[in-house]
C-alpha positions, -999 to 999 in steps of 0.1 A, spaced: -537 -419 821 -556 -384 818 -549 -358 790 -540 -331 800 -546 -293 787 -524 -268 796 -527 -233 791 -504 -208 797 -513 -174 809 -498 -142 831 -518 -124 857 -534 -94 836 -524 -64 848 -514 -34 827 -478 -34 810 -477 -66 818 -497 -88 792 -496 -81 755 -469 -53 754 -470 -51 718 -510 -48 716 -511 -23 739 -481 -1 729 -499 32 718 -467 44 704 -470 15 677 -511 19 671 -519 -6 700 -550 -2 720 -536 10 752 -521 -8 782 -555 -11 803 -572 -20 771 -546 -47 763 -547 -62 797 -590 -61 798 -588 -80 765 -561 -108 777 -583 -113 809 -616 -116 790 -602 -133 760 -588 -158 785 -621 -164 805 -637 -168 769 -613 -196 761 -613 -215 794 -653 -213 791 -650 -229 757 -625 -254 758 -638 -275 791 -648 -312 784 -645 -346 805 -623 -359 779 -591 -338 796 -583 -324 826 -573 -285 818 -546 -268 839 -532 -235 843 -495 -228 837 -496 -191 856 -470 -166 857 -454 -147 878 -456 -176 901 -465 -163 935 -494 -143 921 -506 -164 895 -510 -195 921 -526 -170 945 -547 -149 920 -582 -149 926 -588 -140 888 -587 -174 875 -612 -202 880 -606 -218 915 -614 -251 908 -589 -250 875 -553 -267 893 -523 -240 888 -487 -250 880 -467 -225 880 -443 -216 850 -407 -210 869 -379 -190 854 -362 -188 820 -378 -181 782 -412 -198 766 -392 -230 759 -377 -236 794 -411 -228 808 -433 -255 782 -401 -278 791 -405 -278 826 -441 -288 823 -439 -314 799 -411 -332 823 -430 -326 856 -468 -332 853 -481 -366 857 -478 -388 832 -502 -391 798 -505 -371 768 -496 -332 772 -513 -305 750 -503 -268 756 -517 -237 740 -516 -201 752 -542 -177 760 -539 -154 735 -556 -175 701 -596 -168 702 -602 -194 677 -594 -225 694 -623 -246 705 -626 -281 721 -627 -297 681 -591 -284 680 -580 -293 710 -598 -332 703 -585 -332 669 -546 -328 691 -552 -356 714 -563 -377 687 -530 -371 666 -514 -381 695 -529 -415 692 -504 -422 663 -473 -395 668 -454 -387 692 -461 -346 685 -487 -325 676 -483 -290 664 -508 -262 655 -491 -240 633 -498 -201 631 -493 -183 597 -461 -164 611 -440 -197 611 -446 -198 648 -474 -223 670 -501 -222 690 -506 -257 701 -474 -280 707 -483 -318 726 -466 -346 730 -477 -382 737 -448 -390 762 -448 -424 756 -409 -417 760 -381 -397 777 -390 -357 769 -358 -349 743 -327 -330 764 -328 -313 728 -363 -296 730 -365 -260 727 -330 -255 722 -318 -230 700 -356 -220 692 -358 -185 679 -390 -177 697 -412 -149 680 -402 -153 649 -409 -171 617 -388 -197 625 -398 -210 659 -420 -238 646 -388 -255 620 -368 -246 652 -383 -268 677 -394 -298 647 -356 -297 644 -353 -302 687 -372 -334 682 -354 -357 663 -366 -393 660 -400 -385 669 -428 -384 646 -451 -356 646 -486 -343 628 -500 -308 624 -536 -298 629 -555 -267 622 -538 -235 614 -549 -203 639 -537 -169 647 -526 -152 680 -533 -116 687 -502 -99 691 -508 -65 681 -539 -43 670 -537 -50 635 -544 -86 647 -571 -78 667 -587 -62 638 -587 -92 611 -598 -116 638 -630 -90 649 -664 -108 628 
């Protein structure tokens, strides 16, 4: 059975993608400049994180446009993301693709490379979870094995976007065992930009 990389990402178009880095009103970098980031940021990643040992596939949003969209790499497969928040989205994919181990990360972490997403897959080998935590109580890796039935109970009750969404979904898992790998930051907002810029 393949592994398989998912990564989440939303057609980039101005107002659309990274709200809160591009909200001027807030010290964000403008809408256009959000929305050339996400799409470069995103190329970036899928450049780095390629290798035979997984098969990497796009979870795109809105559906229509992201399965059409001409901006990502054609010969990446799309799946498209459905209705509902972040958790009934990643839920949807971890009960429908074919089976193996699952890994899913968003777009929006410019330090992930194919070590981190390696060091996932091989956690998987002995849990049934993976997580890669961000310093804001919140993830930006989540995989499971799937070696079982997906829990009913995943995602539920997940306050998403806040410092609690990583204890949150731990707590939707009960009864499977789970490991953490690196920790990394998303960009969010400008001030994140900033401390990840070398």
């Amino acid at each position: 059975m393949r592994k398989q990389l998912v990564v989440m990402v939303k057609e980039p178009r101005p107002g659309r993608v990274k709200s809160r880095l591009g909200r001027e009103s807030s010290g964000g970098i403008g809408i256009v400049r959000a929305a050339w980031w996400f799409r470069h940021q995103t190329r970036a990643l899928l450049r780095r994180i390629r290798d035979p040992r997984w098969d990497v596939v796009l979870a795109v949003a809105p559906d229509h446009e992201g399965l059409a969209s001409r901006v990502w790499p054609e010969d990446l497969p799309r799946a498209a993301q459905g209705p509902g928040d972040l958790g009934d989205r990643m839920g949807r994919l971890f009960r429908t693709l074919p089976p193996g181990p699952v890994v899913i990360i968003g777009a929006d972490i410019p330090g992930v490379t194919r070590a981190h997403v390696a060091r996932a897959f091989n956690a998987l080998g002995d849990h049934d979870a993976v997580f890669g935590p961000a310093p804001d109580g919140g993830y930006w890796l989540i995989g499971l094995k799937r070696t079982h039935a997906v829990p009913k109970s995943l995602f539920d009750n997940v306050r998403w976007s806040s410092e609690h969404a990583l204890a949150d979904t731990i707590a939707g898992i009960p009864g499977l065992n789970h490991a953490f790998i690196d920790t990394l930051e998303d960009v969010d907002t400008a001030e994140d930009l900033n401390r990840l810029r070398p």
